[in-house]
C-alpha positions, -999 to +999 in steps of 0.1 A: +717-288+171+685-270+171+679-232+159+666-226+197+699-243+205+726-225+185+703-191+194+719-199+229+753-206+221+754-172+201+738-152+226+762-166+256+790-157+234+779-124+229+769-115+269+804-132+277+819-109+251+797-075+268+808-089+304+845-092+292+847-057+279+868-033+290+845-001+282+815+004+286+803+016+250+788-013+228+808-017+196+779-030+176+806-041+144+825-065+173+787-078+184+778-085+149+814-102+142+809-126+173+777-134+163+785-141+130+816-161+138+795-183+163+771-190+137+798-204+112+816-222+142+778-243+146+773-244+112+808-261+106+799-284+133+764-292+123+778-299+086+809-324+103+779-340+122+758-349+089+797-354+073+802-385+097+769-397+098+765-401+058+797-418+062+790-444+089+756-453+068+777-458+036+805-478+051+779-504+064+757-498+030+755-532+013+764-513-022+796-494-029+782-458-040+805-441-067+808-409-089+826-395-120+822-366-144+801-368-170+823-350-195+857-344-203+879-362-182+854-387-168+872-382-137+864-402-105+851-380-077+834-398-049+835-436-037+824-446-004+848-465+023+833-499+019+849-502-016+877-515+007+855-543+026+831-555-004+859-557-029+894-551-015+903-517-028+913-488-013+891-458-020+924-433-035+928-467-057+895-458-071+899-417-070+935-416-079+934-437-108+905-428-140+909-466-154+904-481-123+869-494-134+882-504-169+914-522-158+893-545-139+857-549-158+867-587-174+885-588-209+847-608-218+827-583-206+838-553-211+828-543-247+793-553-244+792-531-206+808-500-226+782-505-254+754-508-229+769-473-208+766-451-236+727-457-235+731-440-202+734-406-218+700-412-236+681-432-208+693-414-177+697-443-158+704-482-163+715-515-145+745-533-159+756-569-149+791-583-156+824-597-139+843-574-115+878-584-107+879-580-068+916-570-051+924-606-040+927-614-082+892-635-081+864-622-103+828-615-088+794-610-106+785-571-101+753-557-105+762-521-113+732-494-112+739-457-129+721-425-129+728-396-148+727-362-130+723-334-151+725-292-146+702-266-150+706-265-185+701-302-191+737-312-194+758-337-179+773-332-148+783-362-130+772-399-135+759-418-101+763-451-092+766-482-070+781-516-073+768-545-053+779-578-056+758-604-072+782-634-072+756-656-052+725-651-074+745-662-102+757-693-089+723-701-078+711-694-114+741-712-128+732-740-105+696-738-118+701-738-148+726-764-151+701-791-129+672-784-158+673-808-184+688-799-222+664-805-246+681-792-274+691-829-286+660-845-277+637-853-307+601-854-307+583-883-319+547-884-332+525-899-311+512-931-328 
């Protein structure tokens, strides 16, 4: 809604209010409080507005966006809805539970990802690439990007991220790879 927009809305509710009293004194204190009220009552709806349209944009987002603290508890504190459709989990899965991401990083993979997050703290971003158990019990390939938000002061608030799956680049590179030829058992002969 516009500011000429919600000017209207505010004025009619204030004329209705004038038309609608019983006196004929104007309570300036009961003007100010409709005025006021109708204000928050735009600005509510406005905000529930921008509320559902973020939300439709994520759930068709081809990434899964997440947050968690930066400190103490490492909490989780935001995923978006198409966790459910990209990997099969349930978004309070994610919030409810802090070793969500842990419990499901692959036994392989997750020492060296844990060694390569703590870099985060010093770099303020990074990508990380590893095996992702999905909710069906199959692994994907996840390409998981971080950012590091940070407060006035320079500390860490809240880490940023997004998840995208990456399973079909890696077959095509494991593909690849596996059609070049191994030369690490050929020998090379002088040419005579």
């Amino acid at each position: 809604m516009t500011q000429r927009e919600q000017a209207v809305v505010v004025a009619a509710a204030v004329l209705h209010a004038l038309e609608t009293s019983s006196s004929n004194s104007f309570d300036l204190k009961a003007i100010a409080d409709i005025v006021a009220q109708n204000l928050q009552n735009v600005s509510r709806d406005q905000e529930q507005r921008e509320h559902e349209h973020l939300s439709r944009l994520l759930s068709v987002s081809p990434a899964v966006i997440y947050s968690f603290l930066a400190r103490g508890s490492f909490a989780p504190s935001f995923v978006s809805e198409n966790l459910t459709r990209i990997f099969g989990y349930r978004p309070r899965e994610y919030l409810e539970n802090p070793d969500f991401w842990r419990s499901r990083v692959h036994p392989e993979d997750l020492a060296r990802v844990e060694s390569e997050i703590t870099q985060l703290f010093s770099d303020g971003n990074q990508v990380v690439e590893y095996r992702f158990r999905r909710g069906d019990g199959r692994y994907c390939w996840v390409s998981d990007e971080q950012h590091l938000v940070r407060d006035a002061l320079g500390e860490p608030v809240e880490i940023v991220g997004s998840w995208s799956d990456i399973t079909a680049r890696k077959d095509a590179e494991s593909t690849r790879d596996s059609s070049l030829p191994d030369f690490r058992f050929c020998s090379v002969l002088p040419l005579l």
